[in-house]
C-alpha positions as CSV (number, residue, x, y, z in Angstrom):
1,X,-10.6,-0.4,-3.8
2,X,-12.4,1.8,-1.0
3,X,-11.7,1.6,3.0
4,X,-14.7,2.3,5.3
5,X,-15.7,1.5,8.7
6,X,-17.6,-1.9,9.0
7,X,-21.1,-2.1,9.9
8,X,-22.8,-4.6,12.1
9,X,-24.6,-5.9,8.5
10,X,-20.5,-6.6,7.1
11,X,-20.4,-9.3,10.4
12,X,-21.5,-12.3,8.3
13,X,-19.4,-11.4,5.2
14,X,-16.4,-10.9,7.6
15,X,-16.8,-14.2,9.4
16,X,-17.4,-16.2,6.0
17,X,-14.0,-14.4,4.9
18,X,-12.2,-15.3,8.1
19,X,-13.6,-18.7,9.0
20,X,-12.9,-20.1,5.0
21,X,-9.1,-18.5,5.8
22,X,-8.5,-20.2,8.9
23,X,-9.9,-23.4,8.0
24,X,-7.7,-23.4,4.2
25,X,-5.0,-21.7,6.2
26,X,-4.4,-22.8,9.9
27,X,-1.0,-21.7,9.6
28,X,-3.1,-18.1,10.8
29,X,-4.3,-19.4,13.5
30,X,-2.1,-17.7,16.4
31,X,-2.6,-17.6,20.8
32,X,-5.3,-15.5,19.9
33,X,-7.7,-17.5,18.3
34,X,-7.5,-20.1,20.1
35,X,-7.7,-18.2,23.7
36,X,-11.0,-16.8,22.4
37,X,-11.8,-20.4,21.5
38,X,-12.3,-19.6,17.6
39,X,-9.4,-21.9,17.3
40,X,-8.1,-24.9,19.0
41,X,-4.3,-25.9,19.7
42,X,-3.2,-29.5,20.2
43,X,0.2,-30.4,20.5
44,X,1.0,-33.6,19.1
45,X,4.7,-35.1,19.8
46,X,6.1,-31.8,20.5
47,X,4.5,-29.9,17.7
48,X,1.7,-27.7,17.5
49,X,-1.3,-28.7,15.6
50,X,-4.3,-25.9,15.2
51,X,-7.6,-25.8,13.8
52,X,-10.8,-23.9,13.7
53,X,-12.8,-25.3,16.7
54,X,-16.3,-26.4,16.8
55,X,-18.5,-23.4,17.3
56,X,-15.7,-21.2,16.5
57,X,-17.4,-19.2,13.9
58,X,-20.3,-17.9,16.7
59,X,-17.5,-17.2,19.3
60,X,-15.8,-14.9,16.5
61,X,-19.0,-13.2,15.7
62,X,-19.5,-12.6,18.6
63,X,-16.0,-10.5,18.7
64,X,-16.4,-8.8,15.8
65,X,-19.8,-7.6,16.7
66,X,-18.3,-6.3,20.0
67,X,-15.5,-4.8,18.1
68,X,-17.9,-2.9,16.0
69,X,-20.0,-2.0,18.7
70,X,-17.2,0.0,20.9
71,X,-15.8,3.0,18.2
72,X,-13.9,4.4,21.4
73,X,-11.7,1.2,21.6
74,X,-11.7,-0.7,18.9
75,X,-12.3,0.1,15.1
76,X,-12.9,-2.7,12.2
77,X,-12.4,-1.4,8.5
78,X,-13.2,-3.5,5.7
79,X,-12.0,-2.9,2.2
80,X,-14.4,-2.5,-0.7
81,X,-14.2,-4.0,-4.4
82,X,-17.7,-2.4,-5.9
83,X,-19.9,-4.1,-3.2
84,X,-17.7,-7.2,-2.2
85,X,-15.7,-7.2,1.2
86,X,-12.3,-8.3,0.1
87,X,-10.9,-7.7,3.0
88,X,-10.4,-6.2,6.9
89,X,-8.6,-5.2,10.0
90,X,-9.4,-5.1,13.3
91,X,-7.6,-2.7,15.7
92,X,-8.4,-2.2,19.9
93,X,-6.7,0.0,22.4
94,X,-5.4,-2.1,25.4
95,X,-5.8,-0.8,28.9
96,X,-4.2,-3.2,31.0
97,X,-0.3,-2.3,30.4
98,X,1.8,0.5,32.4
99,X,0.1,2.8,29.5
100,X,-2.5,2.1,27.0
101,X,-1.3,0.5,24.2
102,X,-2.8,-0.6,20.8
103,X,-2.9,-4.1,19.2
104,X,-3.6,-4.8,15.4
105,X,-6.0,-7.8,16.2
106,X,-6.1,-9.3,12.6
107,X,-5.6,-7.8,8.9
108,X,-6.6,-10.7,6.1
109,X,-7.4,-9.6,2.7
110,X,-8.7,-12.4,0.0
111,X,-6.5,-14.5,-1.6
112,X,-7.4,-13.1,-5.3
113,X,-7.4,-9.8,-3.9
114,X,-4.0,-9.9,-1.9
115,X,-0.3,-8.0,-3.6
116,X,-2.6,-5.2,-4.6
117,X,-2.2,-2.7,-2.0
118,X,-6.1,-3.9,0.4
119,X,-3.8,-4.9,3.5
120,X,-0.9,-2.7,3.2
121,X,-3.8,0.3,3.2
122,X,-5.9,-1.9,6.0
123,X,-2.8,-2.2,8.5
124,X,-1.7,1.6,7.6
125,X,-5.9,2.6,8.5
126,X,-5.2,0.8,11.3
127,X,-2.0,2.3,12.8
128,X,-3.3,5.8,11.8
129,X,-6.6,5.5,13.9
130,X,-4.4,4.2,17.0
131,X,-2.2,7.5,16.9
132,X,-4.8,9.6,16.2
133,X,-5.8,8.4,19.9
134,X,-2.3,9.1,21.3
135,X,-0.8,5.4,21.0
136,X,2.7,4.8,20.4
137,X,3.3,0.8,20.9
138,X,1.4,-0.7,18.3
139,X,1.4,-4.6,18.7
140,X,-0.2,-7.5,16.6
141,X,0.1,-11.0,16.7
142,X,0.8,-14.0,14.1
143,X,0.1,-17.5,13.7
144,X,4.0,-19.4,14.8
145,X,4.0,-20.7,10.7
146,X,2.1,-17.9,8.8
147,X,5.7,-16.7,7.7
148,X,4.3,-14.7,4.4
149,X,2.4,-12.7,7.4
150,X,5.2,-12.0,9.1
151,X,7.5,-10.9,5.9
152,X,4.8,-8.4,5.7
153,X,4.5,-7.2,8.8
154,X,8.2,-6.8,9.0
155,X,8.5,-4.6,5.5
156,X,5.8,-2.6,7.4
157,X,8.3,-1.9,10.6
158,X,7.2,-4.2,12.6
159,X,9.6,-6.1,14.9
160,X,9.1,-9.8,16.2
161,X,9.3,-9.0,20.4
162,X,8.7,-12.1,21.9
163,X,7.6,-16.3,22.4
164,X,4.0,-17.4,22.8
165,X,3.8,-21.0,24.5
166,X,1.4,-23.4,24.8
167,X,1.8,-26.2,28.1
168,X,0.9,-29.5,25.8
């Protein structure tokens, strides 16, 4: 398994791996997604109900591009079996808090490829590039039901801070 910056060619691969998550999973889809419009949020009798949205996949191209695009403050890593992309992360620095702060923006990893090490190593890459720019509060978000996510965000140090909600 080899780590390595992604290129603007890795886009399409990283979609295809994202979107096909999302739409098997849309216990992943968190705040995030659907602010950006990549995923949509109804709530139905109290309970939210998300899904990948209708031009969703162009909207995230388009933000993984940017990502990709601006080395200073944001990185996307993608992790290598032979020459298949099993999986990524995508990290940003954050200027509008009292300080810049960093935020781990996604870290999926195949299903086949996953309890191997790919997204332990991608969130670790990850946190490692935001200190090596002077950030101490690290941040990501999670999907309300992707619970296996947060079990391994929390063996990882993580802490669960706060609420997100959504007027239905």
């Amino acid at each position: 398994m080899k780590i390595r910056l992604a290129k603007r060619e890795d886009a399409q691969a990283l979609a295809d791996i994202f979107m096909g998550h999302i739409t098997a999973h849309t216990e992943y889809i968190s705040h995030g997604e659907i602010q950006m419009g990549v995923g949509e949020g109804v709530i139905e009798d109290g309970v939210l109900v998300a899904r990948p949205a209708a031009g969703g996949r162009e909207k995230w191209l388009k933000y993984i591009h940017a990502h990709i695009q601006t080395p200073s403050l944001a990185g996307v890593w993608v992790a290598e079996d032979g020459n298949e992309i099993v999986g990524f992360t995508v990290a940003d620095i954050e200027e509008d808090g009292d300080v810049p702060f960093g935020m781990v923006c996604d870290v999926l990893v195949k299903e086949s490829y996953r309890g191997h090490g790919a997204g332990a190593t991608l969130l670790q890459t990850a946190i490692d590039w935001l200190r090596s720019r002077g950030i101490k509060d690290i941040y990501l978000e999670s999907g309300k039901n992707n619970h296996a996510a947060h079990r391994f965000f929390e063996k990882r140090g993580f802490s669960h801070v706060s609420e997100i909600y959504k007027l239905g």
